[in-house]
N, C-alpha and C positions, 0 to 999 in steps of 0.2 A: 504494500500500500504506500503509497505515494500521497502526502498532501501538497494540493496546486490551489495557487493562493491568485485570481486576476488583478488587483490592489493593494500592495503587501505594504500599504505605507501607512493605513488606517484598520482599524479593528473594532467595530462599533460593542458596546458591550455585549450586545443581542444573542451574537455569536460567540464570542471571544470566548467563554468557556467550554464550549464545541470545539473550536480550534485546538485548543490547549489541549482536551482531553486525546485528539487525535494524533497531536503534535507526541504527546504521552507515551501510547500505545502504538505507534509508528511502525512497530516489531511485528503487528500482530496482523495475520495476514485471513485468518479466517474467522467470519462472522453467521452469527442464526438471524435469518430474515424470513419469514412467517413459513418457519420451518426446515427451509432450507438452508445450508450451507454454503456462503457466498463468498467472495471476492469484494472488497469496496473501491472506490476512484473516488475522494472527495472532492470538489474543487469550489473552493469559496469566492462569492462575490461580495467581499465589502461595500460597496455599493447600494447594490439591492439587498444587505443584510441577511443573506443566505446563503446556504450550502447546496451542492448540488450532487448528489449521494448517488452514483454508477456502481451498479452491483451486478455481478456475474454466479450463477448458480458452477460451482467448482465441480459439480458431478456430470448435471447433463444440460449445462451451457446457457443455461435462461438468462436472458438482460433485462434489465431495464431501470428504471432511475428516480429519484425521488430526493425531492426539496424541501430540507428541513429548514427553520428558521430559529430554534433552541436544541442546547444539549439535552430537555428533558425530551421532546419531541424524538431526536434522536436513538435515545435510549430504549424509548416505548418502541422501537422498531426493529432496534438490531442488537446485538447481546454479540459479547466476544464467547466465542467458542469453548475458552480455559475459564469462564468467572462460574 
């Protein structure tokens, strides 16, 4: 996992704990997304105060992507694999 940042000069506080925790976990390469076991690609727009959360099912390939705007939001979605 890779975090991509398109503004990295401001950090509104909205997300900024999102960032961090991602920034944190950086290691961790596999996630539970409503069930499955995924892959993430975050890529933050400070700007528009969101994230923009690319996920890959690691068994049998599903994509697709989803825009969180808080760490709790984030949470309620995706779980690290090892917690």
């Amino acid at each position: 996992m890779q975090v991509d940042i398109k503004n990295p000069t401001y950090i509104p506080n909205k997300i900024k704990s999102l960032y961090e925790y991602l920034v944190s976990v950086e290691e961790s390469l596999t996630w539970y997304y409503c069930g499955l076991c995924v892959e993430i690609d975050p890529i933050f727009d400070f700007n528009g105060d969101d994230a923009l959360i690319r996920w890959v099912d690691i068994n049998e390939g599903f994509n697709d992507k989803l825009i969180v705007h808080s760490l709790e939001q984030f949470k309620d979605n995706f779980k690290l694999t090892n917690d």
